[in-house]
C-alpha positions as CSV (number, residue, x, y, z in Angstrom):
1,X,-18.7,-10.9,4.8
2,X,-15.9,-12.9,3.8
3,X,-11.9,-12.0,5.4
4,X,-9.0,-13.3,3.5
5,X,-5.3,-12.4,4.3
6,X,-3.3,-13.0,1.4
7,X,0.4,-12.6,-0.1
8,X,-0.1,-12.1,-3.8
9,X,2.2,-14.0,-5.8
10,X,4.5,-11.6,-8.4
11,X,4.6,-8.8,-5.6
12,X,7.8,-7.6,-4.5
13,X,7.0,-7.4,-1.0
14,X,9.0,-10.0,0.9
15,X,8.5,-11.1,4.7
16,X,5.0,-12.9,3.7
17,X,6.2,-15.5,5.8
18,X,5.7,-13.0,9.3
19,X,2.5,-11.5,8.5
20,X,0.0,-10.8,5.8
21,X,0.8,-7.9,3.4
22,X,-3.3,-7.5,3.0
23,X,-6.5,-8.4,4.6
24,X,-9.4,-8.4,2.0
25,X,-13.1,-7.9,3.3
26,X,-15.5,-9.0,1.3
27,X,-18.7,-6.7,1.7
28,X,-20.7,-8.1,-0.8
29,X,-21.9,-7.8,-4.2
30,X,-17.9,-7.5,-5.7
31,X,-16.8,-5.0,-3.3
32,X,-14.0,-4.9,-0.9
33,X,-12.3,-3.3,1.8
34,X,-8.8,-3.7,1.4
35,X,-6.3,-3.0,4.0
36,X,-2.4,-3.3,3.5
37,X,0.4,-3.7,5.9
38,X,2.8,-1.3,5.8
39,X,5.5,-1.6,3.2
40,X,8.8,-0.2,3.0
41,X,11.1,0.1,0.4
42,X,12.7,-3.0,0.0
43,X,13.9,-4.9,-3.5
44,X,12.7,-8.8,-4.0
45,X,15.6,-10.0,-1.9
46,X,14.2,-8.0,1.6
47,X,17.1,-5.3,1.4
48,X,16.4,-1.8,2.1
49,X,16.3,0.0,-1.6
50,X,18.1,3.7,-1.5
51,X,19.0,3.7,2.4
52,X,18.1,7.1,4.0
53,X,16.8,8.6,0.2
54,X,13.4,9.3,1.0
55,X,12.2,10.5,-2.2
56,X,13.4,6.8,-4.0
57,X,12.2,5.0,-0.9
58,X,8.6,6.7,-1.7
59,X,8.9,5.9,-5.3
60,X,9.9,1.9,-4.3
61,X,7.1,1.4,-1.6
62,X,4.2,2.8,-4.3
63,X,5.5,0.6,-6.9
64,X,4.6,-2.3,-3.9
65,X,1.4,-0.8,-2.8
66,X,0.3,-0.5,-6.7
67,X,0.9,-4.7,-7.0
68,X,-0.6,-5.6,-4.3
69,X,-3.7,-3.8,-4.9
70,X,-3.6,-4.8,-8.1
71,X,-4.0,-8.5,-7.7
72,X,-6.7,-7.4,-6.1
73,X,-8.5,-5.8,-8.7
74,X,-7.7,-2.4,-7.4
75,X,-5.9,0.7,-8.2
76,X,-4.3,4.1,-6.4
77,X,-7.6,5.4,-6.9
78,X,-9.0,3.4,-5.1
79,X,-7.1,4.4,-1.8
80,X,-9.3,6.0,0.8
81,X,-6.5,6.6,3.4
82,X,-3.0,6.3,3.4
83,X,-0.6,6.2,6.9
84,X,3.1,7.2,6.6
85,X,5.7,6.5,8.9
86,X,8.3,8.6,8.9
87,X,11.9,9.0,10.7
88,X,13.1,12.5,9.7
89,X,10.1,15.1,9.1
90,X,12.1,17.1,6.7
91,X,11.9,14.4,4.2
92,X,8.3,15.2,3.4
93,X,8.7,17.5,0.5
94,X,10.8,14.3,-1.5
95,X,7.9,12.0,-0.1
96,X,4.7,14.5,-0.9
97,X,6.5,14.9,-4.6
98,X,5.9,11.4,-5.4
99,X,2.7,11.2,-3.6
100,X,1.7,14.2,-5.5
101,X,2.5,12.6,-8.6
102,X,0.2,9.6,-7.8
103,X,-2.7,11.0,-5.8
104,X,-3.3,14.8,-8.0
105,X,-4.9,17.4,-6.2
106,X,-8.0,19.4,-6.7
107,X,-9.6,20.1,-9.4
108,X,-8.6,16.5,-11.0
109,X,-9.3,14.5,-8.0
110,X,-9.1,14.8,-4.1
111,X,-6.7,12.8,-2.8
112,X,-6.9,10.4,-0.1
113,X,-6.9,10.9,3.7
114,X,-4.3,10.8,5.2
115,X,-1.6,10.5,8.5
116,X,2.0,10.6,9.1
117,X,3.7,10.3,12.2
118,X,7.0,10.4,12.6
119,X,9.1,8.2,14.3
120,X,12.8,7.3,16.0
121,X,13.0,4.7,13.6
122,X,12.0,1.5,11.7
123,X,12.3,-2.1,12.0
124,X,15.0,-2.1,8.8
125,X,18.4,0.2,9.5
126,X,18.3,2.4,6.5
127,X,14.1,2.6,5.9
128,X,12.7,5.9,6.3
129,X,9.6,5.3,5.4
130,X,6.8,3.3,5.7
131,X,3.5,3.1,4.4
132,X,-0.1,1.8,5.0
133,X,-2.9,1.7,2.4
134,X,-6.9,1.4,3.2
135,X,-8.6,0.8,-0.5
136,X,-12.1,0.7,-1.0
137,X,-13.1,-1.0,-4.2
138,X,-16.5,-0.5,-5.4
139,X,-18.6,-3.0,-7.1
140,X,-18.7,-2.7,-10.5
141,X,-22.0,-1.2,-12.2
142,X,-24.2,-4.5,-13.4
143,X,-21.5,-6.8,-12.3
144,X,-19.4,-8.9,-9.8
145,X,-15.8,-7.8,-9.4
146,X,-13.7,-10.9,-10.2
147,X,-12.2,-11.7,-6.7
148,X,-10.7,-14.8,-6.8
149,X,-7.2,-13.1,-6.9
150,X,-7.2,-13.5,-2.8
151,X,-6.1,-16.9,-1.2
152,X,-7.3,-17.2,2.1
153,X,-4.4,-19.1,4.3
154,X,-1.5,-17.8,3.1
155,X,-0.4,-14.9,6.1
């Protein structure tokens, strides 16, 4: 099994200089395990995107989770778990509308397992939310998954 922790490039998720926003783990024959730091909704620059609106905070920190797994050859249906953060409880009807929209529910799909906690607050003034994606990508059917899209070193 190979590990790589990586930053992709063209991913508005700033702060790759403090940790990695994804460790990659190989498992062989093209697949991976793929799991990302949590992200929260900031724009290119590291400010916090509608402060204290959870519902355009949600839609932010998906458009983020959806890059990053997408230099890596993955999707949203590839997630397998996703863990929310959240300051203020009632905000989960704004936040499970735009997971809704992302993740359907039975009979289209299952959606992914999940967790949220909630807590007194987060590391940005104005961030309600934050979120951390497991992926599992499966290895393609007769082929090798292209993974060269993770640069080991970076974090």
């Amino acid at each position: 099994m190979n590990l790589t922790l990586d930053n992709p490039d063209g991913v508005g998720a700033p702060f790759g200089d403090r940790f990695a926003h994804v460790a990659r783990l190989d498992t062989g024959g093209g697949g991976a395990l793929l799991m990302l730091a949590g992200q929260v909704a900031v724009d290119d620059a590291g400010e916090v995107v509608a402060p204290g609106d959870a519902g355009a905070q949600a839609e932010r920190i998906f458009e983020i989770v959806e890059g990053i797994l997408a230099a890596h050859g993955a999707s949203l249906a590839d997630v397998a778990h996703i863990r929310t953060f959240m300051t203020d409880l009632d905000d989960l009807p704004a936040y499970g509308a735009v997971r809704r929209a992302r993740f359907p529910a039975a009979p289209a799909t299952v959606p992914p397992a999940s967790t949220t906690v909630k807590v007194s607050r987060l590391f940005l003034p104005g961030a309600v939310l934050e979120v951390e994606v497991t992926a599992a990508v499966r290895p393609p059917a007769g082929g090798q998954r292209d993974t060269s899209a993770g640069r080991s070193g970076r974090a």
